[in-house]
C-alpha positions as CSV (number, residue, x, y, z in Angstrom):
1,X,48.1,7.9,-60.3
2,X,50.4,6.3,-58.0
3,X,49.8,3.4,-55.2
4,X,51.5,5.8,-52.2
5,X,48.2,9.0,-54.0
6,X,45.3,6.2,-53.9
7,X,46.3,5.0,-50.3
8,X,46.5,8.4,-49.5
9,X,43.1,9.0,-51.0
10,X,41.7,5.9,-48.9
11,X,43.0,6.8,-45.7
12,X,41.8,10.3,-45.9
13,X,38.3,9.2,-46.6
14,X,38.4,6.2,-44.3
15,X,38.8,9.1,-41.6
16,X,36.2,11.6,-42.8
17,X,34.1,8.8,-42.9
18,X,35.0,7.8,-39.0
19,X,34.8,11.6,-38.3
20,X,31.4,11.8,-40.0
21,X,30.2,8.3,-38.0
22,X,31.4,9.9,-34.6
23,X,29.4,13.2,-35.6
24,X,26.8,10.9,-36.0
25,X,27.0,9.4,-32.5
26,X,27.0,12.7,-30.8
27,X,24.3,13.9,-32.5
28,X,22.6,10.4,-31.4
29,X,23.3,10.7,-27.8
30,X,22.5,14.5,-27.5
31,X,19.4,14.2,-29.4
32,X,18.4,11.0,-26.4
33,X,19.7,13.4,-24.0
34,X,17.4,16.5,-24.8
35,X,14.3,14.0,-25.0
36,X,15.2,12.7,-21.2
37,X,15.2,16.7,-20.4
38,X,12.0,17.0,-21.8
39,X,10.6,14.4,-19.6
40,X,9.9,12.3,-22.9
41,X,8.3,9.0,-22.1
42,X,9.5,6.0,-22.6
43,X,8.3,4.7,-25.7
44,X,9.2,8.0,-27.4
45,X,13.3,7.1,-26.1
46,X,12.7,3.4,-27.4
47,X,11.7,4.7,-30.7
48,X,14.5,6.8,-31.0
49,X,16.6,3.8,-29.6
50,X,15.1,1.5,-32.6
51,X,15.9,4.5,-35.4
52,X,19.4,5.2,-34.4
53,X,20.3,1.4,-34.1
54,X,18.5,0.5,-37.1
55,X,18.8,3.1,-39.4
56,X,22.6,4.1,-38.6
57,X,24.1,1.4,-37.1
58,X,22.0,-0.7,-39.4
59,X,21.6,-3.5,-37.0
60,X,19.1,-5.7,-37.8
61,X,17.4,-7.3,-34.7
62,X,17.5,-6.0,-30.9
63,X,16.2,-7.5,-27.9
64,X,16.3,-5.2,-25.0
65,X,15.8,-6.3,-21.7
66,X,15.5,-4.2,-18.3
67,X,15.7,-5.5,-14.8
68,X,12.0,-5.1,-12.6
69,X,12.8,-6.8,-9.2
70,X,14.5,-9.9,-9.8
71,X,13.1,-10.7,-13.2
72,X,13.7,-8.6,-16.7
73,X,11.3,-7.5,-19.1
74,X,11.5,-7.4,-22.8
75,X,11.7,-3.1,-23.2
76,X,11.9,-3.2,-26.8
77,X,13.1,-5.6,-29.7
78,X,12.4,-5.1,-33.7
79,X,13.8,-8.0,-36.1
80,X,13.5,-11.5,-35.9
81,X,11.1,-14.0,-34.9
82,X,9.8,-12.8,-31.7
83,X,10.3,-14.6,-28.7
84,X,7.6,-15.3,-26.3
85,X,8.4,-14.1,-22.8
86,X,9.0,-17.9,-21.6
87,X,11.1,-18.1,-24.2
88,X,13.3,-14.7,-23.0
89,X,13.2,-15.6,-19.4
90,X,14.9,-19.0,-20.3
91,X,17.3,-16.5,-22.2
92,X,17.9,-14.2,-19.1
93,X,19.0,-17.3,-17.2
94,X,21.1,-18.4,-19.7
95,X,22.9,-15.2,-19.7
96,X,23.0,-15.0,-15.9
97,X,27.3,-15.3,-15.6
98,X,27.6,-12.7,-18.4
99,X,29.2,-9.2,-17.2
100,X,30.9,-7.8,-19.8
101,X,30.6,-7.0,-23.7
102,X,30.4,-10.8,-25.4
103,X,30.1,-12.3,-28.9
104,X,27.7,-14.6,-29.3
105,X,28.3,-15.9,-32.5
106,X,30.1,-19.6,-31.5
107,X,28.2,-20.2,-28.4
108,X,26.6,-23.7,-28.4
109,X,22.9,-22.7,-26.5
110,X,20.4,-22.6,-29.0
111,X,18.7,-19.6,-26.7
112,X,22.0,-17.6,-27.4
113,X,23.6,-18.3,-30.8
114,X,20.4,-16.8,-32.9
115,X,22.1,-13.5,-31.6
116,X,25.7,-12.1,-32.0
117,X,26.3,-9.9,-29.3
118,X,25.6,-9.4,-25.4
119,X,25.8,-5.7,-23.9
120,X,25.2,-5.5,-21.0
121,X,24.2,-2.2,-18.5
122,X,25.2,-1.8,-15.3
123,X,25.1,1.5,-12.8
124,X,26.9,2.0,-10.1
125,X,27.5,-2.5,-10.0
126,X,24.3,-2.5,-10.5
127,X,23.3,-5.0,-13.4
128,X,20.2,-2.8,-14.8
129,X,19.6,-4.3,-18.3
130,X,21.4,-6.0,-21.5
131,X,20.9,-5.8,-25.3
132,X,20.8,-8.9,-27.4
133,X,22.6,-8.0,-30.8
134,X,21.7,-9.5,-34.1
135,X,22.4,-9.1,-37.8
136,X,24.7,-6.8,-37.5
137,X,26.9,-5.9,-40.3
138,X,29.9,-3.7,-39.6
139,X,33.7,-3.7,-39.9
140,X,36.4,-5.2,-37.8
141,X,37.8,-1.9,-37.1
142,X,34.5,-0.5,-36.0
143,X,33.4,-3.1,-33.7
144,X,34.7,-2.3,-30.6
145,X,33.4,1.2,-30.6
146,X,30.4,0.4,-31.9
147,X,29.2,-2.1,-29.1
148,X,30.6,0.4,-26.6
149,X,28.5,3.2,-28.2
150,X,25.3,1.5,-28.1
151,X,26.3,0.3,-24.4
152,X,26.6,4.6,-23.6
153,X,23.4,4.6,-25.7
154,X,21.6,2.4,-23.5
155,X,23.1,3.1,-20.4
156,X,22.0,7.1,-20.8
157,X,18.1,5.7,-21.3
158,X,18.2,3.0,-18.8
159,X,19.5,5.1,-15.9
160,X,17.5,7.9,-16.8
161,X,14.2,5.8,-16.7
162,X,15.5,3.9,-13.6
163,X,15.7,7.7,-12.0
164,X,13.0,8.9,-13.1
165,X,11.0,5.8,-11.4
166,X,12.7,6.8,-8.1
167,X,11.4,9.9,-8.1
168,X,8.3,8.9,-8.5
169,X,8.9,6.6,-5.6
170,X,10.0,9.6,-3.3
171,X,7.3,12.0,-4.4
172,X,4.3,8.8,-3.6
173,X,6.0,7.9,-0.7
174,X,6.1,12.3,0.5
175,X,2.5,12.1,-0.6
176,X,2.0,9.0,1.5
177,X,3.6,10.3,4.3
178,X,1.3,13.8,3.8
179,X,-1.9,11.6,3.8
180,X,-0.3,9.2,7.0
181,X,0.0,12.9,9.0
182,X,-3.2,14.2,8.0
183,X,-5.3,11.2,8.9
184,X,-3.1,11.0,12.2
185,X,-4.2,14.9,13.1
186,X,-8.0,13.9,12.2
187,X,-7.6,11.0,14.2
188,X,-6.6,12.7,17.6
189,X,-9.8,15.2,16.9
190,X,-11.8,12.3,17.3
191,X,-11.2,11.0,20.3
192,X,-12.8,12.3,23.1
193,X,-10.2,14.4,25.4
194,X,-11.6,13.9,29.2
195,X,-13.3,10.7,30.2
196,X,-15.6,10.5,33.2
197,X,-14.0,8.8,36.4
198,X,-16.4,9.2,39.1
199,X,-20.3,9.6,39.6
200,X,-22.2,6.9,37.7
201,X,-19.3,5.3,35.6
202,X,-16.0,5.0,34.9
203,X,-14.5,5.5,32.0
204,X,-11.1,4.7,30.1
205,X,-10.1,4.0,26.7
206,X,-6.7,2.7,25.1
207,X,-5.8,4.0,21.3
208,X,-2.8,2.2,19.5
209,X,-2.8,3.9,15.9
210,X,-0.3,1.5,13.1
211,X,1.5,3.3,11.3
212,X,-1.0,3.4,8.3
213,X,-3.2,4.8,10.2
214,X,-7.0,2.7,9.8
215,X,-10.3,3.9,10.6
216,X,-10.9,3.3,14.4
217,X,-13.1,6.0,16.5
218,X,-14.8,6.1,19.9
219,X,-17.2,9.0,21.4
220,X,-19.1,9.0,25.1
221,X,-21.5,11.4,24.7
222,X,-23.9,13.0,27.2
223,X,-27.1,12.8,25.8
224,X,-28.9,13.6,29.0
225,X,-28.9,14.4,33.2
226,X,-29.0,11.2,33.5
227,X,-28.4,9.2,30.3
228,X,-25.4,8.4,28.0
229,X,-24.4,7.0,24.8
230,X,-20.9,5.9,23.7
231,X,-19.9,3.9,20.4
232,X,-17.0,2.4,19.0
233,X,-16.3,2.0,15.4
234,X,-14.1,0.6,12.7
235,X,-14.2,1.5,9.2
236,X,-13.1,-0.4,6.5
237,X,-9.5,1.3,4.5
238,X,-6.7,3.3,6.1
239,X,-5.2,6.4,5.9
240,X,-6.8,9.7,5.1
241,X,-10.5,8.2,3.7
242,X,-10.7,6.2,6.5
243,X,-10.1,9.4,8.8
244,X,-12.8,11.7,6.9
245,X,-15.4,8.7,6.6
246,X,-14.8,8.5,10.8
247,X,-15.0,12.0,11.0
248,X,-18.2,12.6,9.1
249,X,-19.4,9.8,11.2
250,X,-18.7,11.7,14.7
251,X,-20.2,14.6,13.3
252,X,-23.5,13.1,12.1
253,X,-23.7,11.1,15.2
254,X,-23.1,13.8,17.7
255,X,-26.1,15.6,16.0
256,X,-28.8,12.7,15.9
257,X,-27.7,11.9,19.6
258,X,-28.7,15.3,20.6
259,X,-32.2,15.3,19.1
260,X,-32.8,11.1,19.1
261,X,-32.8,8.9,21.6
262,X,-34.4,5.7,19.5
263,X,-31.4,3.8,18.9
264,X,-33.1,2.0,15.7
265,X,-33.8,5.8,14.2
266,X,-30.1,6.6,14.7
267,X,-28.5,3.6,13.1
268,X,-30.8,3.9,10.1
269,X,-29.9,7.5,9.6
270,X,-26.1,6.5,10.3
271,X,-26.4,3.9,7.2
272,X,-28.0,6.4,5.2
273,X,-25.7,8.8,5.4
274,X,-22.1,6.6,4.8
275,X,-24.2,5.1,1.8
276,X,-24.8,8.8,0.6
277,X,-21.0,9.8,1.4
278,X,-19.4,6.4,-0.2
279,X,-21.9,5.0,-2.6
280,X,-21.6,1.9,-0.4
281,X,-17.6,1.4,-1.4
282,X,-16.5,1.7,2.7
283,X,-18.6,0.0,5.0
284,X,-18.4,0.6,8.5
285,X,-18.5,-1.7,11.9
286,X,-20.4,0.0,15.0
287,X,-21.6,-1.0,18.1
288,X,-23.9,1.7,19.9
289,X,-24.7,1.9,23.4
290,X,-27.1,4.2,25.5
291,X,-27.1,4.2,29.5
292,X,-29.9,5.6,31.6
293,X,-28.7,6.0,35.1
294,X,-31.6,6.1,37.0
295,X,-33.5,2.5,35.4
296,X,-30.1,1.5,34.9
297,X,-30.9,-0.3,31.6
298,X,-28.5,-0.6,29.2
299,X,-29.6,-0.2,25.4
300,X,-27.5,-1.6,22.2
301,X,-27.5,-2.0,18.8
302,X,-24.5,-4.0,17.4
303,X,-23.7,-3.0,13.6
304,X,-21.3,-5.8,12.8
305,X,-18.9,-5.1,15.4
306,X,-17.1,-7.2,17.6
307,X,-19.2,-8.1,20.4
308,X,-18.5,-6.2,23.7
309,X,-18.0,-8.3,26.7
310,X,-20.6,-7.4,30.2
311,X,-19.1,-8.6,32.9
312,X,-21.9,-8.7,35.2
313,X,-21.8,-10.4,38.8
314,X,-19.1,-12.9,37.8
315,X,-20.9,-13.8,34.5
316,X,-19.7,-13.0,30.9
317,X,-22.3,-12.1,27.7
318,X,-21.5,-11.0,24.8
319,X,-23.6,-8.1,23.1
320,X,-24.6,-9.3,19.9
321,X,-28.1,-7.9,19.3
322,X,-28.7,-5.4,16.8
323,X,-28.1,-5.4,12.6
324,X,-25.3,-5.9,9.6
325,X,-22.5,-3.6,9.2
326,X,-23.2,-0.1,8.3
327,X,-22.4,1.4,4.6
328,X,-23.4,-1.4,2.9
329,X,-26.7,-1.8,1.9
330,X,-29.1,1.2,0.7
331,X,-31.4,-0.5,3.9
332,X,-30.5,-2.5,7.0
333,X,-32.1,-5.5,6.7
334,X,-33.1,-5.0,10.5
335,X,-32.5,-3.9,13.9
336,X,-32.9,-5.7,16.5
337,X,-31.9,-3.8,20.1
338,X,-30.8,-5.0,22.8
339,X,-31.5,-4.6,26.5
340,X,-29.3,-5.5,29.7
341,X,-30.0,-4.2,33.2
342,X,-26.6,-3.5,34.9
343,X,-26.1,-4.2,38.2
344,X,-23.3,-2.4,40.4
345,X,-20.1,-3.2,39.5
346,X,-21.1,-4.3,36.2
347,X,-18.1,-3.7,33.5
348,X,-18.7,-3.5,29.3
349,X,-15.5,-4.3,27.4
350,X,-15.6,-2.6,24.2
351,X,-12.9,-3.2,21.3
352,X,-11.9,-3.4,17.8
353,X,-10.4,-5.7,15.8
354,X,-7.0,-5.0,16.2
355,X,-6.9,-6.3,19.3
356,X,-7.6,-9.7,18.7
357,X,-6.8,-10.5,15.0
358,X,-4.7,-9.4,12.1
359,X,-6.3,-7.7,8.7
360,X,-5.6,-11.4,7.3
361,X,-7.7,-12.6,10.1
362,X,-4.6,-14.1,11.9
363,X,-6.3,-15.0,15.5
364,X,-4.4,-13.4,18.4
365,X,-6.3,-14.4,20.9
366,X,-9.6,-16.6,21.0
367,X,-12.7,-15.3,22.9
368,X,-12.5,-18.1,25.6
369,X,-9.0,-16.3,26.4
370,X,-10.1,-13.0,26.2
371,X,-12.6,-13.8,28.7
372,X,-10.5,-15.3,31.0
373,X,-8.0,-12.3,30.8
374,X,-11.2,-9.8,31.8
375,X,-12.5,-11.9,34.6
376,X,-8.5,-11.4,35.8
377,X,-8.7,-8.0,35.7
378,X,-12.6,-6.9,35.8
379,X,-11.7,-5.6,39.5
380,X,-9.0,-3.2,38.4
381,X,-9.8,0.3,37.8
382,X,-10.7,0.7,34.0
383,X,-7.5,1.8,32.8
384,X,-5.2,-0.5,34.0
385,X,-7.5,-3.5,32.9
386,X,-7.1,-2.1,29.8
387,X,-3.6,-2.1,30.1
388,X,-3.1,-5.5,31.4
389,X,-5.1,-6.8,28.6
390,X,-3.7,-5.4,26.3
391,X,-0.2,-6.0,27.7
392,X,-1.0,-9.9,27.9
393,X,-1.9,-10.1,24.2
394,X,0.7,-8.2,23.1
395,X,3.6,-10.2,24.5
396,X,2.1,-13.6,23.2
397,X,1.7,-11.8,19.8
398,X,4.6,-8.8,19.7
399,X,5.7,-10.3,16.4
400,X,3.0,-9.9,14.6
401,X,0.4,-7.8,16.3
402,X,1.7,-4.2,14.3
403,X,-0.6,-4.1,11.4
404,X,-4.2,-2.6,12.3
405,X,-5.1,0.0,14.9
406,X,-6.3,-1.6,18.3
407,X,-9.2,0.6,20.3
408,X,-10.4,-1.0,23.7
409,X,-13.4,1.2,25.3
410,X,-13.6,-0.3,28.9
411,X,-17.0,1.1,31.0
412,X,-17.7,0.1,34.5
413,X,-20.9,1.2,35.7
414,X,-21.0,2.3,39.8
């Protein structure tokens, strides 16, 4: 047979050969393809990843590496001594000026010249991940496509994992959203819709809801001709648990205020029931007060809350009598109520603590101030006190006061 016959021979079969390795890549890409369809997870595409890099490209050690925030993570790797995740962090910041398909193999960092190649993977400018390349045997001719291959490879995964975690983002943040509208609807159906301005007291409230939504409520409730009871309350959580636990709160307390007027009865029945409802996960801050207009005494029990203020005849208490927070404990540990008479005039400052601190117990305001700010204002009808109050503390504290619902209850007795 002749030299022109054997080269023709070669080249033929050097092309079915290239033929049969393209065929081979299709097949590679379209099996990937059909696994993202089918919502495979990840590990089930980084297997397939390993087989197809392994076993037909027959490379013989991978490290692949996907961007999380501002760090990477090691996806998936097979060959070698493995690293230690100091060890491919060091290498991440090694590779940091690498953008483009580089060989590895005369590179004078130790991190680097274990491997051959760099690929990296980038969408849309984004850099999302890179492949380390090692013991890879294959021909000059081949190179070029090969490396760009297993870039395709890994971009078709990468970007399909990277979109399949923003979806999940939307669809949480939808369902977040759902949650932040339902609590916000069971949030208005808790707070009271007419407050009394004449006869024996004045009433006005002031309800800032954050945008998360927590677990602030107030009721005035007429338990009586002549008698009243109102609360304030703050539950621990946000959102749409927060709501419900308030809710069922309103509910049990509107019942036992109809049929009990023993404050100590009602508190204990109040614990009894969030224990039931939570198994004593949520706890719940309350302060409960009940009015008789005709001895004029004032009864309270204070569940943890923030004190009240009485302004009474130019003097300022705060109403600290009663028991531990609510939810908590299978039994209060005690109750202890307390009794004020109220003169004319006299004015009960009720809040919660949005007003005067963050959730990370950021003061906004100390109680000397708040004080001062009340006597200010303690001769201003109810709801503009509450707004100038609130208005002080705000501008000293715009930056920052935006992360908890604020609730100021303000009741002047006449």
């Amino acid at each position: 047979m002749s030299k022109k016959s054997t080269s023709v021979i070669n080249d033929e079969s050097d092309l079915i050969q290239l033929l049969l390795k393209r065929q081979a890549e299709l097949n590679s890409l379209l099996e990937i393809t059909q696994a993202i369809n089918k919502n495979s997870a990840s590990s089930v595409l980084f297997e397939m990843l390993e087989l197809i890099l392994n076993v037909h490209l027959k490379i013989g050690k991978i490290r692949l590496l996907i961007r999380e925030g501002e760090h990477f993570y090691c996806a998936t790797r097979f060959g070698g001594e493995f690293e230690n995740a100091k060890i491919l962090q060091q290498t991440c910041q090694a590779l940091d000026n690498f953008k483009e398909i580089t060989s590895l193999k005369s590179n004078s960092d130790p991190l680097l010249n274990k491997y051959e190649y760099f690929v990296p993977v980038f969408h849309k400018d984004e850099f999302l991940a890179f492949v380390l390349i090692g013991d890879f045997d294959t021909g000059q001719q081949l190179l070029s496509n090969d490396l760009n291959f297993i870039q395709t490879l890994i971009n078709v995964i990468v970007v399909a994992l990277e979109n399949k975690k923003l979806f999940k983002e939307r669809v949480e943040r939808e369902r977040l959203q759902r949650d932040m509208e339902l609590a916000v609807e069971v949030q208005g159906m808790l707070i009271p819709r007419s407050l009394p301005k004449k006869g024996a007291v004045e009433v006005g409230a002031t309800y800032l809801p954050n945008e998360n939504i927590g677990g602030d409520y107030f009721d005035f409730i007429k338990t009586g001709p002549n008698e009243f009871l109102w609360c304030i309350a703050d539950a621990s959580g946000k959102g749409v648990s927060a709501a419900l636990l308030m809710a069922n709160l309103q509910a049990s307390l509107r019942a036992w205020a109809s049929v009990e007027s023993d404050l100590v009865k009602v508190t204990k029945r109040l614990n009894e029931i969030v224990v039931s409802n939570t198994n004593g996960e949520r706890f719940i801050t309350l302060f409960l007060g009940l009015y008789n207009e005709s001895s004029r005494e004032l009864q309270y029990v204070n569940a943890g809350h923030n004190p009240p203020l009485l302004v009474r005849d130019g003097e300022v208490k705060f109403l600290k009598d009663g028991t531990t927070i609510i939810g908590a404990f299978d039994a209060l540990p005690g109750i202890c109520v307390g009794r004020e008479i109220l003169t004319p005039g006299s004015v009960i400052f009720n809040y919660t603590d949005g007003l005067v601190e963050s959730p990370n117990e950021e003061v906004y305001i100390s109680d000397e101030e708040l004080v001062g700010h009340l006597l200010q204002n303690k001769d201003l009808p109810v709801d503009s006190l509450n707004e100038n109050i609130l208005r002080d503390i705000q501008s000293a504290n715009n930056a920052v006061m935006n992360s908890d619902d604020i609730t100021i209850l303000t009741i002047r007795v006449l």
